[in-house]
NUGU-302780 format. One record per residue (C-alpha): chain; residue in three letters; x, y, z negated; residue number from 0. Coordinates in steps of 0.02 Angstrom, whole numbers, plus 50000, padded with zeros to 5 digits. Each point is the difference from the previous one (the first is absolute). Layout:
BEGIN
   c     r       X       Y       Z     k
   A   ala       X       Y       Z   NUM
...
This chain:
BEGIN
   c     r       X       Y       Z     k
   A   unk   52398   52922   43084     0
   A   unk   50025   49995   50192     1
   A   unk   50147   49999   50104     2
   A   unk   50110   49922   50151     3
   A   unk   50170   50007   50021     4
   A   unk   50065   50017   50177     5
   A   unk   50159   49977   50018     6
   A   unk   50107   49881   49962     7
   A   unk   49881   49857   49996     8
   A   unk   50034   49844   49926     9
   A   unk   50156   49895   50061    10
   A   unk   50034   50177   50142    11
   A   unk   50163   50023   50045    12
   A   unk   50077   50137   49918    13
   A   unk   50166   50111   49966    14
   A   unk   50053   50028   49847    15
   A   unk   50059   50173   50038    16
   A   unk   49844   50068   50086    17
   A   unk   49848   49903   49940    18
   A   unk   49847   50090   50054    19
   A   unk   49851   49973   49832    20
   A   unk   49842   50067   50074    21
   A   unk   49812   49966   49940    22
   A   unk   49874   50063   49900    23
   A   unk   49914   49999   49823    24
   A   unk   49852   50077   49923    25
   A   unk   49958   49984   49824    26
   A   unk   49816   50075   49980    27
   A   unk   50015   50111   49846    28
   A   unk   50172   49993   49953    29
   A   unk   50059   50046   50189    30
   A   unk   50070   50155   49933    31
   A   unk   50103   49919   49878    32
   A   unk   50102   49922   50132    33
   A   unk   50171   50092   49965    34
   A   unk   50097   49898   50124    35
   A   unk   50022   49814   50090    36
   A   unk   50157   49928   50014    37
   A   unk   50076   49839   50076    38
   A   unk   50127   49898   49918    39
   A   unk   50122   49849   50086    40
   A   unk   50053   49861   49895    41
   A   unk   49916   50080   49862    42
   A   unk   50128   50163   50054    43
   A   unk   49915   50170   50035    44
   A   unk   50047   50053   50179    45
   A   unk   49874   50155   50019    46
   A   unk   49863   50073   49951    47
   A   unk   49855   50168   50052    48
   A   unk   49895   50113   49898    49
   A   unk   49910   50043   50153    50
   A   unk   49836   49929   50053    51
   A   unk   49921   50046   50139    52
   A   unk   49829   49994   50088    53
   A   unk   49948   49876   50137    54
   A   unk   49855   50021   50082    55
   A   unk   49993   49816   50060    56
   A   unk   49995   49947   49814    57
   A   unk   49879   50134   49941    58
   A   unk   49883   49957   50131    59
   A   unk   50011   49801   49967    60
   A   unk   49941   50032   49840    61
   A   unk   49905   50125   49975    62
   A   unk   50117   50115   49898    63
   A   unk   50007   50177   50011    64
   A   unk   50075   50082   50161    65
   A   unk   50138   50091   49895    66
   A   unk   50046   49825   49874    67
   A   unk   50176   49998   50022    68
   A   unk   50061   49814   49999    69
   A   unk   50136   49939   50128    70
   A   unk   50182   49993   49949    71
   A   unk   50149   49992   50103    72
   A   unk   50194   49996   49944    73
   A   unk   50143   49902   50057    74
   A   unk   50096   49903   49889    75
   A   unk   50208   49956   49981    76
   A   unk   50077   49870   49914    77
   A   unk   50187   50055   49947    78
   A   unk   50048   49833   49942    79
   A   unk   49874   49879   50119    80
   A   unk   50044   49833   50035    81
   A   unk   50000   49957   50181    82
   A   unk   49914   49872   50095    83
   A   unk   49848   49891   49934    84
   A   unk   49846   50034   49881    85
   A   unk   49979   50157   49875    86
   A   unk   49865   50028   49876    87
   A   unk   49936   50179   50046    88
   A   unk   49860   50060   49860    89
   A   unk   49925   50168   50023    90
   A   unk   49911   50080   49858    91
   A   unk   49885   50169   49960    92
   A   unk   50051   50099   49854    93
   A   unk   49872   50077   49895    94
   A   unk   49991   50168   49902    95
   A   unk   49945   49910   49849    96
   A   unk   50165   49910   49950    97
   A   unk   49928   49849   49994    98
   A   unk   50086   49837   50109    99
   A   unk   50007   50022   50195   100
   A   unk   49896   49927   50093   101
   A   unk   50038   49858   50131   102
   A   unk   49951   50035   50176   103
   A   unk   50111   49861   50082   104
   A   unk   50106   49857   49966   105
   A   unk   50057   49904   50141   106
   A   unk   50171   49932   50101   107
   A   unk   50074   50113   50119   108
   A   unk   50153   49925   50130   109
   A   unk   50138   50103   49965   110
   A   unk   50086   50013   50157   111
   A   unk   50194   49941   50034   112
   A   unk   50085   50148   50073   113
   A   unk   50072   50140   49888   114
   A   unk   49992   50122   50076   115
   A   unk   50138   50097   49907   116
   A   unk   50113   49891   50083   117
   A   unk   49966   50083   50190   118
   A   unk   50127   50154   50056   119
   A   unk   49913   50162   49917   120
   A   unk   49932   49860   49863   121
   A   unk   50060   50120   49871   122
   A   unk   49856   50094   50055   123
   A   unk   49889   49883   49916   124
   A   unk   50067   50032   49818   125
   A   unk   49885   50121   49886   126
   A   unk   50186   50055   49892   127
   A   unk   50061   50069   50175   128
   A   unk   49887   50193   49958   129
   A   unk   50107   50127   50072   130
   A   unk   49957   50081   50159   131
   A   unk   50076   49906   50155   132
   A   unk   50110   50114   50115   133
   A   unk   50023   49979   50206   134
   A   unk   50187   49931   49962   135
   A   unk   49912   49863   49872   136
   A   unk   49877   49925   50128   137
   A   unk   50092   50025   50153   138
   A   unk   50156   49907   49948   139
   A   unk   50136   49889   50065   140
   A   unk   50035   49851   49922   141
   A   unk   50144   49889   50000   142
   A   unk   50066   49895   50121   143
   A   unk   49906   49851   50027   144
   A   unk   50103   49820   49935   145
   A   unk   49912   49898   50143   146
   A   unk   49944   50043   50162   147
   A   unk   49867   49928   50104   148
   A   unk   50004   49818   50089   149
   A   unk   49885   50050   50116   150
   A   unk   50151   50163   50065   151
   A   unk   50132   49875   49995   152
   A   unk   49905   49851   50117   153
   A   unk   49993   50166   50109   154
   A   unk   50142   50033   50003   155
   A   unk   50081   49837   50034   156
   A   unk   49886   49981   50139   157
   A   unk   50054   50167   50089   158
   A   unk   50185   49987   49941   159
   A   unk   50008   49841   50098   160
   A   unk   50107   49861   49935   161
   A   unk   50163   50029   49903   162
   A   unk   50133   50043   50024   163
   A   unk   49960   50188   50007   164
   A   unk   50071   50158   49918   165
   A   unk   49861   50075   49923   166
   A   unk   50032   50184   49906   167
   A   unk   49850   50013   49869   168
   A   unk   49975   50203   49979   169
   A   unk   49922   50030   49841   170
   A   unk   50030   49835   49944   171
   A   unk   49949   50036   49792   172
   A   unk   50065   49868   49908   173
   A   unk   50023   49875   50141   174
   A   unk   49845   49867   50003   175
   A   unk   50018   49980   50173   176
   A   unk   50183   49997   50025   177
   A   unk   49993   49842   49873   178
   A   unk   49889   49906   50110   179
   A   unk   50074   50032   50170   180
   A   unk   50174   49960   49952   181
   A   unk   49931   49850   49915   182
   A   unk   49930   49926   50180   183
   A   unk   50166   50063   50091   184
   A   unk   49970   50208   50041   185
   A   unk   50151   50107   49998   186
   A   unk   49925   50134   49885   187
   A   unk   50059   50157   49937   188
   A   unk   49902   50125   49878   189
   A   unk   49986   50179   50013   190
   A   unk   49916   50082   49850   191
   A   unk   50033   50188   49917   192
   A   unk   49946   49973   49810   193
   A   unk   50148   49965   49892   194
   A   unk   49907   49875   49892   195
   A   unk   49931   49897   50140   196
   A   unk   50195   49980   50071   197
   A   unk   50055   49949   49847   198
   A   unk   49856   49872   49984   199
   A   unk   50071   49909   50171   200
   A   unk   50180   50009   49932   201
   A   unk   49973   49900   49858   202
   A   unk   49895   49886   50123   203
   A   unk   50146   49982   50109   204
   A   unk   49900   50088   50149   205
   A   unk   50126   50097   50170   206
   A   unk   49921   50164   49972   207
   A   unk   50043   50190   50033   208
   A   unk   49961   50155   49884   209
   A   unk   49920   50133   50134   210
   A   unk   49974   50168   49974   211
   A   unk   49852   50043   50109   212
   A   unk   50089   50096   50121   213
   A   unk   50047   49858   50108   214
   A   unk   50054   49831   50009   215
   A   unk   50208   49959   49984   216
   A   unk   49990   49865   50135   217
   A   unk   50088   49999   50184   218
   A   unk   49887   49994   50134   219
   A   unk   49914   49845   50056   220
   A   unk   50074   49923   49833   221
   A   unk   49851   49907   49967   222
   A   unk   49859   49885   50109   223
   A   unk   49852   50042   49929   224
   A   unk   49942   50115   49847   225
   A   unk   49863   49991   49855   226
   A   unk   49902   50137   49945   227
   A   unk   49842   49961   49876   228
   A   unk   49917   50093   49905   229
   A   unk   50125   50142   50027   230
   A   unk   49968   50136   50150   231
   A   unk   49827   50066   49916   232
   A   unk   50141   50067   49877   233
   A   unk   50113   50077   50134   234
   A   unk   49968   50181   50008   235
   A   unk   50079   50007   50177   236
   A   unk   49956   49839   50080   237
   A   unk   50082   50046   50179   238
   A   unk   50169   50027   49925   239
   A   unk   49972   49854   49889   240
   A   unk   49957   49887   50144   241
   A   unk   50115   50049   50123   242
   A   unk   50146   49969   49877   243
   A   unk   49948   49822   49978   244
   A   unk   49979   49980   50195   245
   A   unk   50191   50064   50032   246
   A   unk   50052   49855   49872   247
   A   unk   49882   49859   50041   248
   A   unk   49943   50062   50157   249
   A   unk   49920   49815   50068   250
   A   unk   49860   49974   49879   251
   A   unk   49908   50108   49855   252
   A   unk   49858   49897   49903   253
   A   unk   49891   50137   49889   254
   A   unk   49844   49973   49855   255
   A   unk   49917   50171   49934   256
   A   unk   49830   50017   49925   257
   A   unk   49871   49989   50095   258
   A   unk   49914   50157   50012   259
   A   unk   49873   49933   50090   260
   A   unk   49919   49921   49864   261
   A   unk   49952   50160   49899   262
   A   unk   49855   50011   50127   263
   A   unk   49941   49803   49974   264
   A   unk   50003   50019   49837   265
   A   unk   49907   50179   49980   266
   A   unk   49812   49889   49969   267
   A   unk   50073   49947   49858   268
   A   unk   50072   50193   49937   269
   A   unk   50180   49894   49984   270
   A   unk   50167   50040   50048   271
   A   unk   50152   49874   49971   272
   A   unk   50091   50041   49855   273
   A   unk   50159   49993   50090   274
   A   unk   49947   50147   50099   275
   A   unk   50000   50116   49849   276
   A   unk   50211   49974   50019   277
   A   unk   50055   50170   49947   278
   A   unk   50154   49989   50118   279
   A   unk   49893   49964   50166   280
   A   unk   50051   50125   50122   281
   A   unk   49921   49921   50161   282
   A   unk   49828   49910   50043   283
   A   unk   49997   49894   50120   284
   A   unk   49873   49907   50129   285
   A   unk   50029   49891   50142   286
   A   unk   49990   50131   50134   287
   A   unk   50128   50120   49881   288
   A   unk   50116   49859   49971   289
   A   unk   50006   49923   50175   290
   A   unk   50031   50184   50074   291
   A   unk   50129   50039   49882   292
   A   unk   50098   49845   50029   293
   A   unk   49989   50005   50180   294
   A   unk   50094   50150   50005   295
   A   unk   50175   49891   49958   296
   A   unk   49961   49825   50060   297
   A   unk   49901   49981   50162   298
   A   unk   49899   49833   49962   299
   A   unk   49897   50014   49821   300
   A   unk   49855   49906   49936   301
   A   unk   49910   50049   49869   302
   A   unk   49867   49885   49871   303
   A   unk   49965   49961   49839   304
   A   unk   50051   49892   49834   305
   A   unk   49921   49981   49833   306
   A   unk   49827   49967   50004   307
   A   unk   49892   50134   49861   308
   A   unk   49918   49897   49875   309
   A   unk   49834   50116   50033   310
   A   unk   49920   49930   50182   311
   A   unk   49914   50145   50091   312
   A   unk   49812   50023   49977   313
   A   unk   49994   49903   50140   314
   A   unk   50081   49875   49942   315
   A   unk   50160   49996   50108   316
   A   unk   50206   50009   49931   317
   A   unk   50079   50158   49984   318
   A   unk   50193   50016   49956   319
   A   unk   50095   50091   49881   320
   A   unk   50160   50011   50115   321
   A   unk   50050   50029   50165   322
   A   unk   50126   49894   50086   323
   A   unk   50115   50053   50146   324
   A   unk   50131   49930   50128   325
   A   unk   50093   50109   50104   326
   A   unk   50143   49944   50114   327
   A   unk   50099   50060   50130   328
């Protein structure tokens, strides 16, 4: 008997869910009784092929006819793996003849930490998930998020300037931020249109208003300075959006999107942040589309970046998932 298993070698980091078994085997005379090879984790089968194919590397190594068919390739998944340190993979050839498989490789694998199934679009991941996915299934919206970013709020502090100031928070979800800023002295006041979220910041004892979309039930100049994150990519018309926020807090408008930007950095690597598959994103924006678009209501506006993408550039420089703004009058 000769073979060589390729992947995963001995001790190889692997996951559980996609764990590439590659190699080859050839059996002399009883080659055609191969019926299929199989790997097993933790003594647990995870996958198996029937098919065996040729490689011309092998053939040629030793001597074998051009057309022996010997390489295997499948990729395994563990429903039930355990996580994080040493597994026992074994992969064995089954034979035609009935008689006990035989043992190709034995050896620790390092089962990495991260399940994956855990990630947004995780479900994914799960083999009991078998009907055919839809556009409104992957291009969801999820629910509001319970904690915002510390990174956003350092921000905004910074460009608030120091409290006292009467800060209106437009789209405010469940009020992360409005929790922090009146804890270090803000004057804030949410503004959020989904019923549940409202009734989130009552029970949290958060000033908030229920808004329709249409417009904003403030007086003019009722407020210093207003928050908008994570909220005008949703706006379907921005202009009427933004000028309604500059008649009531005409001094100062601070503004995160995603960074649209960084579909291009990340094209090397065929990726695109999950966040942009947000089925309710009506508006893309860049530096240059953001900047113009804000200059048409407040005359000074500077435009960079927050939230540095895990992924570097080939290069090896940061690109960011968001897009930060400051306009003021």
């Amino acid at each position: 008997m000769k073979f060589a298993l390729d992947t995963p070698l001995a001790d190889a980091p692997c996951d559980p869910l996609a764990l590439p078994v590659e190699g080859w085997v050839y059996l002399g005379a009883d080659q055609a009784k191969i019926i299929s090879v199989e790997a097993l984790l933790d003594g647990a089968s995870i996958g198996a092929t029937t098919q065996l194919t040729v490689r011309a590397d092998v053939n040629a190594t030793h001597a074998l006819p051009p057309q022996t068919a010997t390489a295997f390739r499948f990729f395994g998944y563990a429903a039930a793996p355990k996580f994080g340190g040493a597994g026992r993979l074994t992969v064995l050839v089954h034979l035609s003849d009935g008689g006990p498989p035989i043992i190709l490789a034995d050896h620790s694998i390092h089962v990495i930490f991260q399940d994956h199934r855990q990630n947004p679009f995780g479900v994914l991941l799960t083999p009991e998930l078998v009907a055919l996915h839809n556009r409104e299934h992957i291009y969801g919206s999820g629910p509001s998020l319970a904690v915002g970013s510390g990174e956003m709020l350092a921000l905004a502090q910074r460009y608030l300037g120091p409290p006292p100031r009467r800060v209106l928070d437009v789209g405010c979800g469940l009020g992360w931020y409005g929790k922090q800023l009146r804890a270090a002295g803000y004057d804030w006041h949410g503004a959020e249109m989904k019923p549940a979220d409202c009734a989130a910041m009552m029970a949290a004892g958060l000033p908030h208003t229920q808004v329709d979309g249409t417009g904003l039930p403030f007086a003019d100049d009722a407020f210093d300075a207003a928050l908008c994150i994570e909220v005008l990519e949703h706006i379907a018309e921005p202009r009427a959006f933004l000028s309604e926020i500059r008649r009531v807090a005409p001094p100062r408008l601070i503004i995160s999107v995603p960074n649209a930007e960084l579909i291009a950095y990340l094209h090397n690597y065929l990726a695109v942040p999950w966040h942009m598959l947000e089925a309710d994103h009506k508006n893309f924006f860049t530096r240059a589309s953001l900047g113009t678009l804000l200059r048409e209501f407040h005359p000074h506006v500077e435009v960079s970046f927050h939230a540095a993408h895990p992924l570097k550039t080939p290069e090896g420089t940061t690109a960011f998932y968001n897009l930060f703004a400051v306009a003021h009058s």
